[in-house]
C-alpha positions as CSV (number, residue, x, y, z in Angstrom):
1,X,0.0,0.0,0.0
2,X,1.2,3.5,-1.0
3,X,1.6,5.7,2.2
4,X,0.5,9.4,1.4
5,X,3.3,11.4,2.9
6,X,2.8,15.2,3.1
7,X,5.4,18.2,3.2
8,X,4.4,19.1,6.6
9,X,5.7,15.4,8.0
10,X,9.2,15.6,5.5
11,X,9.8,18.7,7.3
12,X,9.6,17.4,10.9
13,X,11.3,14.1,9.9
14,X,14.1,16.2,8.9
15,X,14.7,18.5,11.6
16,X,14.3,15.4,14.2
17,X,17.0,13.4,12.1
18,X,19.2,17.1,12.8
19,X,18.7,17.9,16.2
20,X,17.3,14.8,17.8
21,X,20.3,12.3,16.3
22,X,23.8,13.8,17.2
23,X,25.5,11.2,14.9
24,X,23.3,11.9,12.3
25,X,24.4,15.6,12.1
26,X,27.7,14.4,13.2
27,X,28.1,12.5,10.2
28,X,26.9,15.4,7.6
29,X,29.5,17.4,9.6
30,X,32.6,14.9,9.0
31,X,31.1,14.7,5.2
32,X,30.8,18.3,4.3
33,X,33.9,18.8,2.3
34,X,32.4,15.4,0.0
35,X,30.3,15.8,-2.9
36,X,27.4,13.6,-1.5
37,X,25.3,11.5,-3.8
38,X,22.0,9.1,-1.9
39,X,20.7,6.8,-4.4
40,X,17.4,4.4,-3.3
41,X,18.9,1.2,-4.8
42,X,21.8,-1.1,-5.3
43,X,22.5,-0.7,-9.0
44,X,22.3,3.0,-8.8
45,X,24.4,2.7,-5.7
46,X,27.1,0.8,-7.6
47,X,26.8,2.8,-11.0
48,X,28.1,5.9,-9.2
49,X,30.6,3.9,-6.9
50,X,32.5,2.4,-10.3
51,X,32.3,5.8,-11.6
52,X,33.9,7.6,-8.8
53,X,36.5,5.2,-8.3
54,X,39.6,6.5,-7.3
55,X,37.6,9.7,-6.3
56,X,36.4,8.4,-2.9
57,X,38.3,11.1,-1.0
58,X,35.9,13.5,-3.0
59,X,32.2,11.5,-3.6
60,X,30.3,10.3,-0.6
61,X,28.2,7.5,-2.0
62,X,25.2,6.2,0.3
63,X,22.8,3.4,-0.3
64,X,19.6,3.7,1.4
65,X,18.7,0.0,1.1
66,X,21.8,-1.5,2.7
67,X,20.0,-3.5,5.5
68,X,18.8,-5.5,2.7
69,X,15.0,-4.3,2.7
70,X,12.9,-5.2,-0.7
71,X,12.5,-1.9,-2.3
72,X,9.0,-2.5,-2.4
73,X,8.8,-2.5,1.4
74,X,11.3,0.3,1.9
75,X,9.6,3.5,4.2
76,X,12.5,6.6,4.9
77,X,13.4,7.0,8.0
78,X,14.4,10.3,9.3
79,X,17.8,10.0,9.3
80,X,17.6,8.8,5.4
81,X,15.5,12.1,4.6
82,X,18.2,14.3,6.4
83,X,20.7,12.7,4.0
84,X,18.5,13.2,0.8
85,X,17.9,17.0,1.8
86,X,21.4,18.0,2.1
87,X,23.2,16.0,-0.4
88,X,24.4,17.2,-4.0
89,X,23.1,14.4,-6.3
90,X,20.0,11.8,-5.6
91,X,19.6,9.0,-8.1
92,X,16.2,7.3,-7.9
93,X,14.0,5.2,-10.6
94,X,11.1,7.0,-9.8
95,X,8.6,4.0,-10.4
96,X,5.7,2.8,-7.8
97,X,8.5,2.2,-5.0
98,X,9.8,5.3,-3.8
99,X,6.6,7.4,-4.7
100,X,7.7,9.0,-1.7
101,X,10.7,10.9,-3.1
102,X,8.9,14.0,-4.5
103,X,7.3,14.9,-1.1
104,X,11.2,14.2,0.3
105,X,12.3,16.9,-2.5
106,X,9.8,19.4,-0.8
107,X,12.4,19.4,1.9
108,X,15.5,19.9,0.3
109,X,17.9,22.4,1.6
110,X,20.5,22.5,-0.9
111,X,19.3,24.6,-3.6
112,X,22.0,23.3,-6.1
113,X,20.6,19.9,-5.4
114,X,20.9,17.3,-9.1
115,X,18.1,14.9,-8.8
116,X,18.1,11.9,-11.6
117,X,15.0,10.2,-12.2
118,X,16.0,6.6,-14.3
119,X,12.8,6.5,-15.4
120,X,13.3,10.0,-17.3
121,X,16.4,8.5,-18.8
122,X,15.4,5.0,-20.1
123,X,12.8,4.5,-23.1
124,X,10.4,3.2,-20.1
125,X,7.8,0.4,-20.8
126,X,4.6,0.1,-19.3
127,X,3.8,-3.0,-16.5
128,X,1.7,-5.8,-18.7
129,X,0.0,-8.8,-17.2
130,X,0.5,-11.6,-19.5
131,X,-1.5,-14.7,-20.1
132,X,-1.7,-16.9,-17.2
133,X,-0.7,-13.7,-14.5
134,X,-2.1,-13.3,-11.9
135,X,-3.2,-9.3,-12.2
136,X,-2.9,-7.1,-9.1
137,X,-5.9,-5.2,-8.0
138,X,-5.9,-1.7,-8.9
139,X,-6.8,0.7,-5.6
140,X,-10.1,2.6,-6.1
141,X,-8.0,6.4,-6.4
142,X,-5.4,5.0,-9.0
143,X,-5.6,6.8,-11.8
144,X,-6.3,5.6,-15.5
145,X,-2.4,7.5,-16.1
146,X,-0.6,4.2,-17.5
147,X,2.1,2.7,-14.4
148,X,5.2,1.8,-15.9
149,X,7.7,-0.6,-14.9
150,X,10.3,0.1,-12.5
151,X,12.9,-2.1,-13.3
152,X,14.6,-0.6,-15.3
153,X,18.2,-1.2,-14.1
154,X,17.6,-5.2,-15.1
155,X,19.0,-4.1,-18.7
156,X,22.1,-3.4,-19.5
157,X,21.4,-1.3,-22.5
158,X,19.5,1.1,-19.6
159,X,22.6,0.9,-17.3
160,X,24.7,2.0,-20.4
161,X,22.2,5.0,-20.6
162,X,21.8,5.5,-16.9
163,X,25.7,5.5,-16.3
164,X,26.4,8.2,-18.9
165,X,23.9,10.6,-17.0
166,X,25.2,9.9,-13.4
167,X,29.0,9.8,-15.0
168,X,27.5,14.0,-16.6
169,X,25.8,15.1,-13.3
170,X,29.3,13.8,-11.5
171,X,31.4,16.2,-14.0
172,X,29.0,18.8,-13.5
173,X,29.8,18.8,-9.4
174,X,33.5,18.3,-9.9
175,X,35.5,21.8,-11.1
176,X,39.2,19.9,-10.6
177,X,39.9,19.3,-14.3
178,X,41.9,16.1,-12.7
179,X,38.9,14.5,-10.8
180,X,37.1,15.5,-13.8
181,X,39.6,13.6,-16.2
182,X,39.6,10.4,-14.0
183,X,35.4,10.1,-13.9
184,X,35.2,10.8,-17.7
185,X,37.8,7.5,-18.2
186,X,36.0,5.6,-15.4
187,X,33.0,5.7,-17.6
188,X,34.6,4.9,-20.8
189,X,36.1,1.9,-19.2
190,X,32.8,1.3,-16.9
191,X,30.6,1.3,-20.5
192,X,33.3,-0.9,-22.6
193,X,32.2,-3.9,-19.6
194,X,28.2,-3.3,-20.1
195,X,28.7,-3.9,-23.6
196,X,31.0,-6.7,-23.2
197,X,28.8,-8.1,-21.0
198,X,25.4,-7.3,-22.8
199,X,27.1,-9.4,-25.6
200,X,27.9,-12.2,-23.7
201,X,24.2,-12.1,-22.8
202,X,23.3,-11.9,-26.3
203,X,25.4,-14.6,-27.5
204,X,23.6,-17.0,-24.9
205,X,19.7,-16.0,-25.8
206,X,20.8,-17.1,-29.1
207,X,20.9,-20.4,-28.0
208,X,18.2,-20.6,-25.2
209,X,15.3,-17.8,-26.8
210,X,13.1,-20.1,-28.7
211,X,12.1,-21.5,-25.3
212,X,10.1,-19.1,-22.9
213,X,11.0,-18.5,-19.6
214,X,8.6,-20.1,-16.3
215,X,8.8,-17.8,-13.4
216,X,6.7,-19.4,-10.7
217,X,7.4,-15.5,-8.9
218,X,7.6,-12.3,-9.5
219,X,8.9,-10.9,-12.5
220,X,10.6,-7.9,-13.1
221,X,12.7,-8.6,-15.7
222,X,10.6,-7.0,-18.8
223,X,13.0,-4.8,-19.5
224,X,15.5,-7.9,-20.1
225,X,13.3,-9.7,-22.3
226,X,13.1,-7.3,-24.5
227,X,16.9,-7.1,-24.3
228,X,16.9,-10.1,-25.5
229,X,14.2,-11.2,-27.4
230,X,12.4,-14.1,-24.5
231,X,9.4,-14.6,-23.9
232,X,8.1,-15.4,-20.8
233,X,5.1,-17.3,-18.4
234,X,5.1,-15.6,-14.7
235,X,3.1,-16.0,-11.4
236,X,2.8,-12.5,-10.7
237,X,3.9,-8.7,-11.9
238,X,7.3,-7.5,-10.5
239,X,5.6,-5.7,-7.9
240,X,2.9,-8.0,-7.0
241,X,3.0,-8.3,-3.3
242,X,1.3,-11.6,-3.6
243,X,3.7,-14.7,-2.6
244,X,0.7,-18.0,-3.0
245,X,-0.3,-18.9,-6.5
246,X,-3.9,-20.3,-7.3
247,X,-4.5,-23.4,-8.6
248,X,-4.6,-22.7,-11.9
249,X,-1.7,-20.3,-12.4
250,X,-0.2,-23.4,-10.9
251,X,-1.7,-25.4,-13.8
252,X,-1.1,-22.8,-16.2
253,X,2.6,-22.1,-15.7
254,X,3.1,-26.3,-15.3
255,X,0.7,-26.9,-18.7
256,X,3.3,-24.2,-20.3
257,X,6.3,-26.0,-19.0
258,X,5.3,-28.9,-20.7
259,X,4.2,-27.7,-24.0
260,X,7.9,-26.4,-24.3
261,X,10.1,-28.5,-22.8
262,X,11.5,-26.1,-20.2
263,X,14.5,-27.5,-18.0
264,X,14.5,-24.5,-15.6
265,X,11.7,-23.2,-13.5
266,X,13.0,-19.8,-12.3
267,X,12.4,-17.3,-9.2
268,X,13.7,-14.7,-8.3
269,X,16.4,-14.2,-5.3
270,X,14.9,-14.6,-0.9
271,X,11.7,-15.6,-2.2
272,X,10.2,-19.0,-1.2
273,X,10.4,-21.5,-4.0
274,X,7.4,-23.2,-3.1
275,X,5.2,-21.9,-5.9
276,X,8.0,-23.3,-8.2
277,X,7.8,-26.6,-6.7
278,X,4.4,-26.7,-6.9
279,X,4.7,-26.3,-10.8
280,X,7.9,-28.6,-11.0
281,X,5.9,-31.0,-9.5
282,X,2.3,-30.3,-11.7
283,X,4.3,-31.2,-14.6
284,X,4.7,-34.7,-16.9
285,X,8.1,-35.1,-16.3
286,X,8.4,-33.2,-12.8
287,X,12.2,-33.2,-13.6
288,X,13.2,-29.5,-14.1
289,X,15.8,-27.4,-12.3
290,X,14.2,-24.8,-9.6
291,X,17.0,-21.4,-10.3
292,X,17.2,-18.1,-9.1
293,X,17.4,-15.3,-11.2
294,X,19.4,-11.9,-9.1
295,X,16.6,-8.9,-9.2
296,X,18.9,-6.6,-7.6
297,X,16.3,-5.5,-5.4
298,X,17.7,-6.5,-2.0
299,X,21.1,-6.6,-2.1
300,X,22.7,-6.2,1.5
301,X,26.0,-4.1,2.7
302,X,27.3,-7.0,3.7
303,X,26.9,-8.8,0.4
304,X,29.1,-5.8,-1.1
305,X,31.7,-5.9,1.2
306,X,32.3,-9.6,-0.1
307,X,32.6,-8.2,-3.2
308,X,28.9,-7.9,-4.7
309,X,28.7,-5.3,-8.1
310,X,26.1,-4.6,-10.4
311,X,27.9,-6.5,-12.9
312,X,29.1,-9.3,-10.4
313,X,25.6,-10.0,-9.7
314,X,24.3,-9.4,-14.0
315,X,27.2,-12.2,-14.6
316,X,25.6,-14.3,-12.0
317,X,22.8,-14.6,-13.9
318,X,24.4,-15.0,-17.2
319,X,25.5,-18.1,-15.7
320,X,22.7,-19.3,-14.7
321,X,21.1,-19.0,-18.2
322,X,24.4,-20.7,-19.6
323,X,23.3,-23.6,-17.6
324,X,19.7,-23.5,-19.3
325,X,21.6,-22.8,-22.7
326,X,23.9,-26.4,-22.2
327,X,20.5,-28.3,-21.8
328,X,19.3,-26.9,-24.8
């Protein structure tokens, strides 16, 4: 459900995060000779660290998700809209998940604040319930405006895009011509390893496209389908909040699975995979391979500090579909 936050409460959130929490103002103190960028997810969060790298004496990069929270159950605390008040740069997608920002904006006390909104960037693509979804039900005072989806950082084509604005708005803070220099080859060298790896991804749907993907789950990778030319069976939207299938999207997705031969039933990442074995197990030959597909939608701080990257995480699941691709 959509929480209606007002101006009013953004203001009083923010001035309790600055005078009520000592480390919270402590900590905009120690960071005040930083350029400070806040971005709501991991892959933003990990765009701008690659880009900045070897620039972390001068870019303070905070991830608002680090506890590992879905981003669809993410609510700012007060210490988070302190942060996105004062800093320089906020990256945010700007879908159905952080409605909230634009009331956080309304608080903003740096008047040379950049904002990015991915969805602004990307040529974005409306949600779509396919056959055999379970649809969401709409909330009477939702608009007939058309919800697109949010997901956009699930392509790399869009993180190609994406990274070229954050990699601007980052030149635009920086006046040293040397820090300027050293972001304009990080993104040269950060775009030559999206396209690598979008090929690699290419080269495998080759191989594996002519069957359609079964997500007994969520799905939020329409932006990577289209990448890559899949189609695709699913339980439920990428947003769905719904976690128990009915019987016949059950039937459905297992009907499908046969019809094509399918050796992979797919979820996504910390979900339950009993949906999946439901379907495994509804099937003729009740023989296929439950896998997990990376979202990127709950990644933890301490999953990066052993080493988790947006493209770490993308090759994970070019792997995975390797895997499908040899039992082709």
């Amino acid at each position: 459900m959509k929480l209606k936050w007002t101006a009013l409460m953004f203001t009083a959130l923010f001035c309790t995060a600055l005078t009520g929490c000592g480390a919270s103002a402590g900590a905009l103190q120690e960071n005040a000779d930083k350029f400070n960028v806040v971005c709501t997810n991991f892959a933003e969060y990990d765009w701008a660290r690659q880009l900045t790298k070897g620039l972390e004496n001068q870019f303070e990069i905070t991830y608002l998700l680090e506890n590992g929270v879905d981003l669809h159950n993410y609510q700012p605390s007060a210490a988070d809209i302190a942060k996105i008040s004062t800093c320089d740069l906020l990256i945010y997608v700007g879908g159905e998940s952080d409605h909230w920002v634009p009331d956080a904006l309304q608080s903003a006390v740096n008047p040379d604040m950049q904002v990015i909104r991915l969805l602004d960037v990307v040529q974005a693509l409306e949600e779509e319930t396919v056959e055999g979804m379970e649809a969401e039900e709409e909330e009477e005072e939702e608009s007939d405006a058309p919800e697109y989806d949010e997901h956009v950082w699930l392509s790399l084509r869009n993180a190609a895009q994406c990274c070229s604005k954050i990699s601007e708005a980052l030149r635009t803070l920086e006046k040293d011509p040397t820090a300027t220099q050293k972001l304009q080859l990080n993104e040269e060298s950060y775009q030559e390893q999206l396209t690598a790896l979008d090929s690699e991804f290419l080269e495998v749907s080759t191989q594996t496209q002519e069957k359609p993907l079964i997500f007994a789950d969520r799905f939020p990778f329409r932006y990577f389908v289209e990448d890559y030319g899949y189609t695709y069976y699913a339980a439920f939207p990428g947003c769905s909040a719904e976690t128990e299938a009915s019987f016949e999207t059950v039937a459905f997705l297992a009907q499908k699975a046969d019809e094509t031969g399918v050796s992979m039933i797919f979820t996504i990442e910390g979900g339950s995979s009993a949906v999946a074995e439901a379907v495994r197990d509804s099937t003729a030959a009740k023989n296929q391979h439950i896998v997990s597909l990376n979202s990127l939608q709950s990644v933890t701080s301490d999953q990066i500090s052993e080493g988790a990257t947006y493209l770490s995480l993308m090759t994970d699941n070019l792997n995975v579909l390797k895997g499908d691709a040899a039992a082709t």
